[in-house]
N, C-alpha and C positions, 0 to 999 in steps of 0.2 A: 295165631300170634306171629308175630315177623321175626324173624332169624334169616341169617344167610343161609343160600343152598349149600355153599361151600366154601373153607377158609384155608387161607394159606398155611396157618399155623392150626394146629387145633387146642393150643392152652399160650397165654400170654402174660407180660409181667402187669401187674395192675398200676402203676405210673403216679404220677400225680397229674392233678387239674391247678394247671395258672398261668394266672392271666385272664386277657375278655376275649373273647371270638372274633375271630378277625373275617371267616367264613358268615355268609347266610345269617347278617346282621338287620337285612332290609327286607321288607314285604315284596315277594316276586310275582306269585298268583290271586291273592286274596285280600280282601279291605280291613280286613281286620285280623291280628293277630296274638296270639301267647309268646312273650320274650322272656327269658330265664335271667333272672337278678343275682342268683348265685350258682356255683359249680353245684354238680352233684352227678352222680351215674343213673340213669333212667332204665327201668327195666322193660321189657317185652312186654311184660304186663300191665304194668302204668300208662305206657302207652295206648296199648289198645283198649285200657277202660275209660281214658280220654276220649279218644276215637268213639267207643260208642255211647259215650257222655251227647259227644256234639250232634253226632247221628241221629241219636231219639230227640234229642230237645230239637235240633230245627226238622225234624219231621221229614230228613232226607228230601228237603224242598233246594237246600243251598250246595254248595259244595265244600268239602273238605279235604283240605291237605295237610299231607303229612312230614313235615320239614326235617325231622330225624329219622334215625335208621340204628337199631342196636346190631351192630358188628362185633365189639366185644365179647370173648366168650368169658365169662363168671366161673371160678371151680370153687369144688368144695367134696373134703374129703367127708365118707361114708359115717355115721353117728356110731358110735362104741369103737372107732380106729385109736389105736394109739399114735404120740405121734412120732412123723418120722415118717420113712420109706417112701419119699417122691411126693412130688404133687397129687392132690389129687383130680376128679374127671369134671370134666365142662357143665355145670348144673343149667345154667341160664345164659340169656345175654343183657348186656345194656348196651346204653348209646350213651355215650361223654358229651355233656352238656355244660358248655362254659359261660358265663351272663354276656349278655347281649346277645344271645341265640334264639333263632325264631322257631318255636319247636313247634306252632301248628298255625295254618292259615285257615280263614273261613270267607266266600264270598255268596253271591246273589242272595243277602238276605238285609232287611231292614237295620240301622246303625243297634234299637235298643234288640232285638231279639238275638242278634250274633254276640252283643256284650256280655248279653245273659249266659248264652249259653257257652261263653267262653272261661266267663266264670265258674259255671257249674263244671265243665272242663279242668279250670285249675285246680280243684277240689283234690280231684284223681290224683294230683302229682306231688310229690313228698318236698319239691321247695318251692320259692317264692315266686311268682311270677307278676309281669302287669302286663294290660291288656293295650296293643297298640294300633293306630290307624294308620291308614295310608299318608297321611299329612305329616304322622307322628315317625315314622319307620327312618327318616331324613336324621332326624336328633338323635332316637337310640345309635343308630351308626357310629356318627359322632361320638357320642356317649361311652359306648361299649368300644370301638378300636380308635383309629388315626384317622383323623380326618383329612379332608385334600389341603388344606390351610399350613399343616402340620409340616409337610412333606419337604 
């Protein structure tokens, strides 16, 4: 599972998500991609059962990338604690996901087989996503932050 080797703080405040992404709105390595339509925290685990969602359906023929990274450390105090006396210790991580974020690309593979399996890919993930193209990644931009028109 993906985690940092190392972080600067080892427990942090949980924040809020708003707004759209202004970061890693566009398709950079792959023809097709999963865009996030709403905020949510992504865990280490969702992620990598995505990952190997994409991996067995195209048969390790295409390639896959991975557009987040959970850095977040997640705590959670110990079951039968009472409460009080501090935070508790680092259980997991996520990765902060805001809509119009491209959280996984897929290339060298035919338009329907990367669809499919990018579908079966969004399964894995606890919000909504749609599936986008190289043609399409122009508009989500738009869509999701400030466009040059804007400025």
């Amino acid at each position: 599972m993906l985690s940092p080797k190392r972080t600067k703080y080892r427990k942090v405040q949980k924040g809020r998500i708003k707004g759209n992404a202004s970061r890693g709105t566009k398709l950079v390595n792959g023809d097709f991609g999963i865009v996030a339509t709403e905020p949510a925290w992504i865990t280490a685990n969702q992620i990598e059962s995505a990952r190997v969602t994409l991996s067995r359906y195209t048969k390790k023929v295409g390639k896959v990338y991975i557009c987040i990274f959970p850095d977040k450390p997640i705590t959670k105090k110990p079951a039968g604690t009472r409460m009080g006396s501090g935070k508790g210790n680092p259980e997991y991580f996520v990765a902060v996901v805001k809509p119009g974020r491209v959280m996984f690309e897929i290339s060298g593979l035919s338009e329907d087989i990367s669809k499919e399996a990018l579908r079966k890919a969004i399964q894995k993930l606890p919000i909504k996503c749609k599936i986008i193209g190289k043609e399409l990644s122009e508009e989500v931009a738009v869509e999701g932050g400030v466009s040059d028109n804007e400025i």
